[in-house]
VMD Tcl script that builds the backbone (N, CA, C; Angstrom):
set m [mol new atoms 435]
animate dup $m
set s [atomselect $m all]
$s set {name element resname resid chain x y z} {
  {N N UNK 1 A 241.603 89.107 58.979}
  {CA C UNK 1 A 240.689 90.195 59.168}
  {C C UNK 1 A 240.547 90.528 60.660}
  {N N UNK 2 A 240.626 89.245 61.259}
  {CA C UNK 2 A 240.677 89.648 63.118}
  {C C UNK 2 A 241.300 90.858 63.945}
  {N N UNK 3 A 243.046 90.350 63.068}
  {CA C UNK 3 A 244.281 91.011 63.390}
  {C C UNK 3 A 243.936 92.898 62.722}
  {N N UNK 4 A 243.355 92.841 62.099}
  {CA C UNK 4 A 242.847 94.129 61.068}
  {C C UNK 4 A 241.930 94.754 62.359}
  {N N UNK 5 A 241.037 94.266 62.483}
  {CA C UNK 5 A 239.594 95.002 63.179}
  {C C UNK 5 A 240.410 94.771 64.651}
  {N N UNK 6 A 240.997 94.420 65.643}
  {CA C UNK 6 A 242.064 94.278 66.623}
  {C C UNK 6 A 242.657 95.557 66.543}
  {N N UNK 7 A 243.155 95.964 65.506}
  {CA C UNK 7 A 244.154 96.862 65.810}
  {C C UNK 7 A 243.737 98.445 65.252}
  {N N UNK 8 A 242.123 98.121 64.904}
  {CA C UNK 8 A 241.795 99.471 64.880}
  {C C UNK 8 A 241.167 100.526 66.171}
  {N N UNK 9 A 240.710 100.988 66.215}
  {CA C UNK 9 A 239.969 101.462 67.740}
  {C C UNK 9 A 238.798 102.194 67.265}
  {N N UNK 10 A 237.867 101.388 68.828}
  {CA C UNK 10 A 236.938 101.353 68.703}
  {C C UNK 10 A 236.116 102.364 69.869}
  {N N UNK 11 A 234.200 102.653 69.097}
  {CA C UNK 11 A 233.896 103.524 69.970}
  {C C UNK 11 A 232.599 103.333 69.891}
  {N N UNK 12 A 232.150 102.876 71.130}
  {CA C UNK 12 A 230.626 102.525 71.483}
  {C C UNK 12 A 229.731 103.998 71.728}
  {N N UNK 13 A 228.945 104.029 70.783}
  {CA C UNK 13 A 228.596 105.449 69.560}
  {C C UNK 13 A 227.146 105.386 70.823}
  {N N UNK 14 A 226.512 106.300 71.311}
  {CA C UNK 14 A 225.685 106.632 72.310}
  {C C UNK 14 A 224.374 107.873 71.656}
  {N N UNK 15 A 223.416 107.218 70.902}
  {CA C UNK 15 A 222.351 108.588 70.112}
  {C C UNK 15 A 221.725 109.236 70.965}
  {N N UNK 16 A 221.668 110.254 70.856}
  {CA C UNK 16 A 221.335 111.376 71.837}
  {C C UNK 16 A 219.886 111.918 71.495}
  {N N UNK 17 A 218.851 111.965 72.389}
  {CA C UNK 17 A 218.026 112.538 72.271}
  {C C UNK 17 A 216.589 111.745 71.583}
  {N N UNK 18 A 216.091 111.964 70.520}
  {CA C UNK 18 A 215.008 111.011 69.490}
  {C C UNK 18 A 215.685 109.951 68.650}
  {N N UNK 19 A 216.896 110.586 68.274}
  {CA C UNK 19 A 217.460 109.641 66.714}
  {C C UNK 19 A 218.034 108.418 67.399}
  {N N UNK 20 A 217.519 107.348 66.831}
  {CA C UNK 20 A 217.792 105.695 67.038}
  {C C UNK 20 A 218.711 105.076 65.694}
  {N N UNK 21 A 218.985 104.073 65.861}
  {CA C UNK 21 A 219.904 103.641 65.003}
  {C C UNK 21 A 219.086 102.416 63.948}
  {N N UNK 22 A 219.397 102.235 62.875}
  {CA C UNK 22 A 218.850 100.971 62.427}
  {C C UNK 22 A 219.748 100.170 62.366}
  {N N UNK 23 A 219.109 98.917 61.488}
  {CA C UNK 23 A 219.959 98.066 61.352}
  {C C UNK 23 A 219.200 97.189 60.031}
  {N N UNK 24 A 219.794 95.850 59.823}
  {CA C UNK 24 A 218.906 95.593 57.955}
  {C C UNK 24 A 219.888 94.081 58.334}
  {N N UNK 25 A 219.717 93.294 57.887}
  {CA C UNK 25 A 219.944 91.834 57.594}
  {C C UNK 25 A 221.838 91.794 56.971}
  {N N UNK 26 A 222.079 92.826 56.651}
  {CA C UNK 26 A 223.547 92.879 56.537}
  {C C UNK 26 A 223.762 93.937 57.184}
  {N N UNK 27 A 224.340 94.079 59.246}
  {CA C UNK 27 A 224.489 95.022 59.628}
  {C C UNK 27 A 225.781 95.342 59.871}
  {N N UNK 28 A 227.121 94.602 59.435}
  {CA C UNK 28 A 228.216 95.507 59.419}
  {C C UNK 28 A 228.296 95.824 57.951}
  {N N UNK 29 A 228.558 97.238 58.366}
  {CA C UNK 29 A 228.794 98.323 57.459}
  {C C UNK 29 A 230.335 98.885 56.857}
  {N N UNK 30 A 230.570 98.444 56.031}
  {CA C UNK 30 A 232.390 98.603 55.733}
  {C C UNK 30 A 232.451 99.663 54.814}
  {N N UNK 31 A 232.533 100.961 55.015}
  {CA C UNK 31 A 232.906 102.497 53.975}
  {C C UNK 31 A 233.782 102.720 54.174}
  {N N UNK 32 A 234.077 103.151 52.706}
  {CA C UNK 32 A 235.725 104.413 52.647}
  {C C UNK 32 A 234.833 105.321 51.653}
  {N N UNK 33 A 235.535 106.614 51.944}
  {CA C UNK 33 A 235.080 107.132 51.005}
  {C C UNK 33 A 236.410 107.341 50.140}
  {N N UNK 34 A 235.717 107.841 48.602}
  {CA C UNK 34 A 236.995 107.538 47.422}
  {C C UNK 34 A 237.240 109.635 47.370}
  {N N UNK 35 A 238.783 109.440 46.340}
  {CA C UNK 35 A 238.792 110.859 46.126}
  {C C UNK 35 A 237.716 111.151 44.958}
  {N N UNK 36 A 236.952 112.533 45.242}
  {CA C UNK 36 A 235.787 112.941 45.193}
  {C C UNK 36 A 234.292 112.580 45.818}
  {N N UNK 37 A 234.448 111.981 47.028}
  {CA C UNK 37 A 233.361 112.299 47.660}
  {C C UNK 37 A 232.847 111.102 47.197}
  {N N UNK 38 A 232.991 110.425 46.485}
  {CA C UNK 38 A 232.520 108.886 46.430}
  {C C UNK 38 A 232.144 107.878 47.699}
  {N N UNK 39 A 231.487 107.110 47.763}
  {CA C UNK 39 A 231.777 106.285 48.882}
  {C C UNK 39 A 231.648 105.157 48.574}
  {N N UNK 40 A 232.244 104.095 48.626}
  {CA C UNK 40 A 233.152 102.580 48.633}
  {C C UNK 40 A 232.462 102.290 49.554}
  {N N UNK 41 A 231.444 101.085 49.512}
  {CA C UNK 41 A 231.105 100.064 50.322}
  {C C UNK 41 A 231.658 98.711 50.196}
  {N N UNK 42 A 231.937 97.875 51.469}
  {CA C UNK 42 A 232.354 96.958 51.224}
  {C C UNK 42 A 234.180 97.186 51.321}
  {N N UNK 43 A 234.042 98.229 51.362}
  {CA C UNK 43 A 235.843 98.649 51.590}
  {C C UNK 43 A 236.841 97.766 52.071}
  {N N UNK 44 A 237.652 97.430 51.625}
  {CA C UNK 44 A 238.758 96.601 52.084}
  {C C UNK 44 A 239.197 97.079 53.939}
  {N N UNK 45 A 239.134 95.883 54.330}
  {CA C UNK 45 A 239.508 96.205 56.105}
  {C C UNK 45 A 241.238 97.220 56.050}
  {N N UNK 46 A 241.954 96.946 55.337}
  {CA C UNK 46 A 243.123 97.426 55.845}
  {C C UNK 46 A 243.492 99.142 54.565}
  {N N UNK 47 A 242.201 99.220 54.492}
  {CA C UNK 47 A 242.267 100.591 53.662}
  {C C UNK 47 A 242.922 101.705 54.991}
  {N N UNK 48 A 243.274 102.641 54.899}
  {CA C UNK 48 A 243.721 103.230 55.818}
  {C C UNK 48 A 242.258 104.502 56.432}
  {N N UNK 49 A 241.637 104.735 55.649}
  {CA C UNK 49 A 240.256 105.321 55.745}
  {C C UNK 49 A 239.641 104.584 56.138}
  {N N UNK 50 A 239.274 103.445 56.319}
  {CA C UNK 50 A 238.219 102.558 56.513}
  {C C UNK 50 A 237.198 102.721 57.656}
  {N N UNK 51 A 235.867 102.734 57.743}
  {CA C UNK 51 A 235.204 103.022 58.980}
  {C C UNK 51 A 234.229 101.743 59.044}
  {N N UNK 52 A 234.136 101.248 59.834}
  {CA C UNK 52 A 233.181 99.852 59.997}
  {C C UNK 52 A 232.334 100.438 61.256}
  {N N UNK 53 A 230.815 100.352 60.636}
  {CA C UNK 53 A 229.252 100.722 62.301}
  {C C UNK 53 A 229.170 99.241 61.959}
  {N N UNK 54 A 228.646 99.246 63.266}
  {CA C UNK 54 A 227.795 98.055 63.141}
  {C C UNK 54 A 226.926 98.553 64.828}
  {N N UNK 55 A 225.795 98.821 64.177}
  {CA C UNK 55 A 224.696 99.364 65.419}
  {C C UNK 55 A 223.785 97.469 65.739}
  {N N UNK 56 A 224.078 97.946 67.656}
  {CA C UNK 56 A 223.823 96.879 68.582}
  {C C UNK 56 A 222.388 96.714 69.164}
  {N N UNK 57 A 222.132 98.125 69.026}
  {CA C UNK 57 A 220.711 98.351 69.587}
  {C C UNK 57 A 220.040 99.716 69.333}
  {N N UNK 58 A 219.011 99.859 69.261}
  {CA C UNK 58 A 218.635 101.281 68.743}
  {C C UNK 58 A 219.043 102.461 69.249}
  {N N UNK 59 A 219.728 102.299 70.417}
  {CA C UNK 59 A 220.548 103.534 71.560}
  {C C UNK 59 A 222.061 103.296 70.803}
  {N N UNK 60 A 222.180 102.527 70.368}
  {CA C UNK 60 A 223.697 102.153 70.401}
  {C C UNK 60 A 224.612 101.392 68.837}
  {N N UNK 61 A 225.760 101.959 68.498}
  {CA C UNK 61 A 226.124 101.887 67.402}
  {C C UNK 61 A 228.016 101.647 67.638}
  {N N UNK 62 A 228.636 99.959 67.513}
  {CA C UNK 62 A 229.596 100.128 67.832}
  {C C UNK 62 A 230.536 100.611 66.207}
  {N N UNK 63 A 231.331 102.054 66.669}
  {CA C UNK 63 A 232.282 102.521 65.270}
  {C C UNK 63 A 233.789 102.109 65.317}
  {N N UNK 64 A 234.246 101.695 64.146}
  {CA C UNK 64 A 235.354 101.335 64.210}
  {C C UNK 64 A 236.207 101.826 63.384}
  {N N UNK 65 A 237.634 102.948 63.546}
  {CA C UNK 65 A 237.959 103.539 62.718}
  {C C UNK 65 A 239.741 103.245 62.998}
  {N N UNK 66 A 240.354 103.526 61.920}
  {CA C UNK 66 A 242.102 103.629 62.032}
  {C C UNK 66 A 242.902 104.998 62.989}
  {N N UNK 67 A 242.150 105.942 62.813}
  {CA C UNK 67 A 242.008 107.089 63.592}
  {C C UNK 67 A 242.192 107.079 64.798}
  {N N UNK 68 A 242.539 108.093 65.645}
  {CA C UNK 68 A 241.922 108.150 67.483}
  {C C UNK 68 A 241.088 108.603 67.521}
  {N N UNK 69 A 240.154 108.291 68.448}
  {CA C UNK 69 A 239.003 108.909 68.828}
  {C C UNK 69 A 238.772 107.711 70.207}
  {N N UNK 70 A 238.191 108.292 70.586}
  {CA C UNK 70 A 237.373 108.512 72.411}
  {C C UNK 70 A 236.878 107.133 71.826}
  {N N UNK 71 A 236.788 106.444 73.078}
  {CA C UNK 71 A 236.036 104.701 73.350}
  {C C UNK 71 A 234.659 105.141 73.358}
  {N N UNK 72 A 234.146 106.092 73.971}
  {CA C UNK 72 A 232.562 106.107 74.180}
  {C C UNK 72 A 232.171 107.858 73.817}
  {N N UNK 73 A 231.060 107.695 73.185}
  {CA C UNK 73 A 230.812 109.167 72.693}
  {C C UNK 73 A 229.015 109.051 72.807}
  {N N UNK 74 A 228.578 110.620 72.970}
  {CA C UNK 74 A 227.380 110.166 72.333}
  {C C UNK 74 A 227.456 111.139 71.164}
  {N N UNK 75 A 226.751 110.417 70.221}
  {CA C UNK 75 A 226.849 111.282 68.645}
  {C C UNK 75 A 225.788 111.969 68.869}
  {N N UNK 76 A 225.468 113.129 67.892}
  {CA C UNK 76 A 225.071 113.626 67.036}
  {C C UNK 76 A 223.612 113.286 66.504}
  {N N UNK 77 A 222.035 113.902 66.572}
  {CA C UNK 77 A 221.459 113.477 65.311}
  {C C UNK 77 A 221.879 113.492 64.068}
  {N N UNK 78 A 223.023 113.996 63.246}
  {CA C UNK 78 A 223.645 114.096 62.052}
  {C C UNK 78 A 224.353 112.828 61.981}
  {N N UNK 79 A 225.023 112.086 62.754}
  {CA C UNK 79 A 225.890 111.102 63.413}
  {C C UNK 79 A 225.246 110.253 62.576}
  {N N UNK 80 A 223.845 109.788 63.584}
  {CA C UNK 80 A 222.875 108.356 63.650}
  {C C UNK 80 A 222.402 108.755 62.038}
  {N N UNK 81 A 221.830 109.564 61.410}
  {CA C UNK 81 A 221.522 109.748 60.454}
  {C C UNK 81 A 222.333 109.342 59.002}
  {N N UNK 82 A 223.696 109.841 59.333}
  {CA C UNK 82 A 224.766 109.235 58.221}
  {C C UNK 82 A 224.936 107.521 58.698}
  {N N UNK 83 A 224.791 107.188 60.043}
  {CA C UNK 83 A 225.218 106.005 60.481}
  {C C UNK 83 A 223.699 105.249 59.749}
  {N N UNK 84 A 222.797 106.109 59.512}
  {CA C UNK 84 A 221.368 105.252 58.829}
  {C C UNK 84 A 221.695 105.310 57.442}
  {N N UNK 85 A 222.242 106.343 57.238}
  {CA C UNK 85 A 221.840 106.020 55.553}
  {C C UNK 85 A 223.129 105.154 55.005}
  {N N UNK 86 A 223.942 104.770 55.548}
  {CA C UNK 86 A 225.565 103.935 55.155}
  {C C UNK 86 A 224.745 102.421 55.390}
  {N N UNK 87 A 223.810 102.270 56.702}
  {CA C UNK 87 A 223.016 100.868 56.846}
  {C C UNK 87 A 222.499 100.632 55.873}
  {N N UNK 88 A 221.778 101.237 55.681}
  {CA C UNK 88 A 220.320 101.302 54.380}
  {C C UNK 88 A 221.106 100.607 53.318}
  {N N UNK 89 A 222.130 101.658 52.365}
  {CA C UNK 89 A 222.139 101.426 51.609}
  {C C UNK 89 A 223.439 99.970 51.241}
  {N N UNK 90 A 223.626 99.463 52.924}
  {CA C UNK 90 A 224.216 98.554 52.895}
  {C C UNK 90 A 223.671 97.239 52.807}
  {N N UNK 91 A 222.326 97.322 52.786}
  {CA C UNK 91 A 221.501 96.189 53.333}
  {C C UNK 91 A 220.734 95.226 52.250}
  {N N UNK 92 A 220.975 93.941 52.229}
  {CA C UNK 92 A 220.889 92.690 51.294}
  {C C UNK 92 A 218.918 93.271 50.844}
  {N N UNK 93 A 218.342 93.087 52.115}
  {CA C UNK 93 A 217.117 92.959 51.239}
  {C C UNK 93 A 215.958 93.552 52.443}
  {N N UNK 94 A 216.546 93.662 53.657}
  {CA C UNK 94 A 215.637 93.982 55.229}
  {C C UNK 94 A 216.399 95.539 55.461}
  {N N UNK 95 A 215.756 96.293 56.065}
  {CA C UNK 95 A 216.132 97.316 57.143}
  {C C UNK 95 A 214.790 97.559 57.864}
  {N N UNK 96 A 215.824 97.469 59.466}
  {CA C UNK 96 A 215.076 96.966 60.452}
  {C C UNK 96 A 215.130 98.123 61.270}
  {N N UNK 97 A 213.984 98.432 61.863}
  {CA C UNK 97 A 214.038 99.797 62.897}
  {C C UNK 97 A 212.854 99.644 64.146}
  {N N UNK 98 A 213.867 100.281 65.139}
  {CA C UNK 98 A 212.138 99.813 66.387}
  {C C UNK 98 A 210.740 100.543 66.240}
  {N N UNK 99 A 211.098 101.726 65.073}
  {CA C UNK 99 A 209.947 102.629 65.112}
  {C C UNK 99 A 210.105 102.941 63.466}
  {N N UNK 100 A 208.322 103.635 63.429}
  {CA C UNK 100 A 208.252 103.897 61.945}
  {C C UNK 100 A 208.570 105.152 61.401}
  {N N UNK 101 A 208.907 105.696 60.243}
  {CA C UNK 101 A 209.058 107.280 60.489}
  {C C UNK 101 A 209.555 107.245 59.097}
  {N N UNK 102 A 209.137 108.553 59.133}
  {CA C UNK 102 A 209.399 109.482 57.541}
  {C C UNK 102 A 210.267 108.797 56.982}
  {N N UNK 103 A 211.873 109.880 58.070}
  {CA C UNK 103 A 212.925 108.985 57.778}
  {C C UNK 103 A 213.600 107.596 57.194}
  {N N UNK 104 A 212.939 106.953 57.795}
  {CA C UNK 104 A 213.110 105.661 57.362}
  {C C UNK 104 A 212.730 105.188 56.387}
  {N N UNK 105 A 211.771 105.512 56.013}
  {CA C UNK 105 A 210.767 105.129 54.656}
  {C C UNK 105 A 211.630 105.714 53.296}
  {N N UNK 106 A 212.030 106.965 54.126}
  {CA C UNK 106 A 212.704 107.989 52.980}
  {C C UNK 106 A 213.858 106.919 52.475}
  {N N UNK 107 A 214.742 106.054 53.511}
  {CA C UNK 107 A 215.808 105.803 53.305}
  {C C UNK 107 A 215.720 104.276 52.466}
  {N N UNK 108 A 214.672 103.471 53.234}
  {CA C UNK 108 A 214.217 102.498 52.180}
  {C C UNK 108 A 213.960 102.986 50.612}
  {N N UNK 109 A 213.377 103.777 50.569}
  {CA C UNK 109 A 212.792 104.209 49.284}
  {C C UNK 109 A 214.044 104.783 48.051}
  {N N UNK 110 A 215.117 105.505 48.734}
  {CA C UNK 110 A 216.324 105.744 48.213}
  {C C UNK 110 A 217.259 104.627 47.913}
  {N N UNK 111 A 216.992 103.724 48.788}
  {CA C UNK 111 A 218.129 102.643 48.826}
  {C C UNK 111 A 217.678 101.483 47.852}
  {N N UNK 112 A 216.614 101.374 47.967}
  {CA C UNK 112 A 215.436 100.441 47.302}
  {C C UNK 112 A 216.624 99.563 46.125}
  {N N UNK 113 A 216.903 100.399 45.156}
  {CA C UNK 113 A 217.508 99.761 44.143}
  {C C UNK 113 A 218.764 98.968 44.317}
  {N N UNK 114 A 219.214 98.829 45.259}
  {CA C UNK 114 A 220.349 98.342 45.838}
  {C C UNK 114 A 219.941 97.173 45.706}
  {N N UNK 115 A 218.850 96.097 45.946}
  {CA C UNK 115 A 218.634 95.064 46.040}
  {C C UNK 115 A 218.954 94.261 44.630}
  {N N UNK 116 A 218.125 95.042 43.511}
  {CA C UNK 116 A 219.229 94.448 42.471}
  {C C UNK 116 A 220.313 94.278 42.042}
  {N N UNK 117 A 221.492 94.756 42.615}
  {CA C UNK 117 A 223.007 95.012 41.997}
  {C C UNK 117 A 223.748 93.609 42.737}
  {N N UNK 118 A 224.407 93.257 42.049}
  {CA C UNK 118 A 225.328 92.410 42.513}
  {C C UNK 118 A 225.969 92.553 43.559}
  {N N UNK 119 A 226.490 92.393 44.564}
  {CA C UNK 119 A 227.118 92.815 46.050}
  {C C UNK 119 A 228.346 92.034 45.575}
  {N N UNK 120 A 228.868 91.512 44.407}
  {CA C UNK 120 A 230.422 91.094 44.487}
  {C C UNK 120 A 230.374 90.959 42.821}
  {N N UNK 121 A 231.929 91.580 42.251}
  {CA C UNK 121 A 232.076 91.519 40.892}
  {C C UNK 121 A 231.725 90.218 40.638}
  {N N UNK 122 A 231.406 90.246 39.742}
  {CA C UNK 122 A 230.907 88.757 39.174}
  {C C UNK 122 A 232.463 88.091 38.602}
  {N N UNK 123 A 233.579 88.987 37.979}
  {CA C UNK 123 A 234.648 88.548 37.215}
  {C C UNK 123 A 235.241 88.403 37.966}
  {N N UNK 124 A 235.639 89.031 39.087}
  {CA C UNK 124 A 236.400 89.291 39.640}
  {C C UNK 124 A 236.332 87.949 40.824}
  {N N UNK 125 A 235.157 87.055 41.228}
  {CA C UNK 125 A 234.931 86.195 41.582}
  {C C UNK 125 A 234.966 84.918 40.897}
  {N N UNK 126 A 234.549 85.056 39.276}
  {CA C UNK 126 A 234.981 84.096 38.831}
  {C C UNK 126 A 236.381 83.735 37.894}
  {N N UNK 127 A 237.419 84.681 38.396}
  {CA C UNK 127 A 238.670 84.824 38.018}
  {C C UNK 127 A 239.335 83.886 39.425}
  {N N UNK 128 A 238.715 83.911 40.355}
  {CA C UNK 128 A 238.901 83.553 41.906}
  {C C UNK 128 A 238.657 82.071 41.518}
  {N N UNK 129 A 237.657 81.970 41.181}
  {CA C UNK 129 A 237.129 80.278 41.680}
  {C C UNK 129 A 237.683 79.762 40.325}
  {N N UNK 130 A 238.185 80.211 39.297}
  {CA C UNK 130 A 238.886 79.706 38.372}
  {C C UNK 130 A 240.323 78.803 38.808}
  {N N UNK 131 A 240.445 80.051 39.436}
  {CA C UNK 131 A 241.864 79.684 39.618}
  {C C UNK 131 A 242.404 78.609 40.544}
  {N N UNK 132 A 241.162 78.499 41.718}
  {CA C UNK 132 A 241.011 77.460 42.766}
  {C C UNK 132 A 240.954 76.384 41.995}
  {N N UNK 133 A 239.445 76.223 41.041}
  {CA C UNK 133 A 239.200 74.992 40.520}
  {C C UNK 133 A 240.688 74.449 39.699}
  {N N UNK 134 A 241.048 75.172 39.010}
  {CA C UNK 134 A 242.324 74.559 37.979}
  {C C UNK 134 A 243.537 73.830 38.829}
  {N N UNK 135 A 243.772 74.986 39.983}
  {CA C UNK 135 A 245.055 74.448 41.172}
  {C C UNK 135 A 244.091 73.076 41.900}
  {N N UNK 136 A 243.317 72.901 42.436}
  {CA C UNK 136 A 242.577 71.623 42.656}
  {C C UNK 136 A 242.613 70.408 41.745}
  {N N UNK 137 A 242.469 70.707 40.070}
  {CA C UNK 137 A 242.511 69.730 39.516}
  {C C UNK 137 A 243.647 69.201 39.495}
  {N N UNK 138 A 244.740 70.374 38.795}
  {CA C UNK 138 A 246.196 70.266 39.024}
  {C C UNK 138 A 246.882 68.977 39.887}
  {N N UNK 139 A 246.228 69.213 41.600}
  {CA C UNK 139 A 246.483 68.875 42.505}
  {C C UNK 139 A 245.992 67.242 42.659}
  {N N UNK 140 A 245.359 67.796 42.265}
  {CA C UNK 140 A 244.193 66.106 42.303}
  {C C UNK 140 A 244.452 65.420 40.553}
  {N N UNK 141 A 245.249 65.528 40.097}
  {CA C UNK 141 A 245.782 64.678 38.957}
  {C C UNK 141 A 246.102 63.494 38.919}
  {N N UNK 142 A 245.925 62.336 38.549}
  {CA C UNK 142 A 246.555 61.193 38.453}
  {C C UNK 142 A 247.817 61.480 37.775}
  {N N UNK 143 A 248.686 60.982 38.927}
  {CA C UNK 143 A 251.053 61.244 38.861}
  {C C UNK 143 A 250.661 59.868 37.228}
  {N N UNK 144 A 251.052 60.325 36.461}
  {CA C UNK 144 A 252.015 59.501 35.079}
  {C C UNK 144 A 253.112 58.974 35.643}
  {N N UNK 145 A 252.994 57.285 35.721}
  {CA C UNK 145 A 254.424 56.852 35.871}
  {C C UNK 145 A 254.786 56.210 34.794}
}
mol reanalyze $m
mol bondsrecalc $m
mol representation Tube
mol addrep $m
C-alpha cells in the first residue's frame, strides 16, 4: 500500500476564507466514485480513480489523487464541503470540528446511520480467515510416519 500512496501525487489542500475542514476518529478517507454517480468508500488504493483526504488541521487537508494536479492549492468552499461530507460519512463513530455550525450538525445528522453498518463484508472476511485458519492447520499438522 506504501508503494501505491508513493506513487500517487499529492496536494496540501489550503481552505479559503470561513470553511474549515473536519475530521472524525477514522480520518483517512478512501473514495472512488462508481459508474453512475455512486460513491465507493473504502476504495481499493490501486483503483485508477481513487482519491484519498486526509485533513491535518482545520486550514488544511492533505489530497491524494492518480491524476496531476498542483502540490499546493487553496480550494474552494465547495472543495472543504465535499472534503466534509466524504469525512462524515467516513467516520467509525466521532466527527470532530474546531467550531459548531449548522453545517456540521447537518452532516452528523445525515451520516448518523453509518454507525450501524458493517465497515467490512462480513463473508467476504470470513471467506479470508477461513482460509488462513485451514492453511495454518494444514501447516501445523502432525507429518504421519
Amino acid at each position: 500500500m506504501a508503494e501505491l500512496l508513493a506513487k500517487m501525487n499529492w496536494c496540501l489542500c489550503r481552505a479559503s476564507g470561513i470553511s474549515k475542514f473536519i475530521t472524525s476518529d477514522s480520518p483517512l478517507c478512501v473514495f472512488s466514485e462508481k459508474a453512475g454517480g455512486k460513491a465507493l468508500f473504502g476504495a481499493g488504493f490501486g483503483l485508477p480513480n481513487v482519491e484519498v483526504y486526509f485533513p491535518i488541521s482545520p486550514s488544511y487537508c492533505l489530497r491524494l489523487e492518480n491524476r496531476q494536479m498542483q502540490r499546493r492549492a487553496t480550494v474552494s468552499r465547495h472543495f472543504v464541503d465535499e472534503a466534509n461530507r466524504r469525512t462524515a460519512a467516513n467516520a467509525e463513530r466521532y466527527v470532530i470540528s474546531n467550531r459548531s455550525s449548522a453545517k456540521i450538525a447537518a452532516l452528523t445528522a445525515e451520516f448518523g446511520f453509518t454507525r450501524s453498518l458493517p465497515k467490512l463484508d462480513r463473508k467476504i472476511v470470513s471467506d479470508i480467515m477461513g482460509r488462513r485458519l485451514r492453511a495454518n492447520l494444514e501447516r501445523n499438522r502432525p507429518k504421519k510416519r
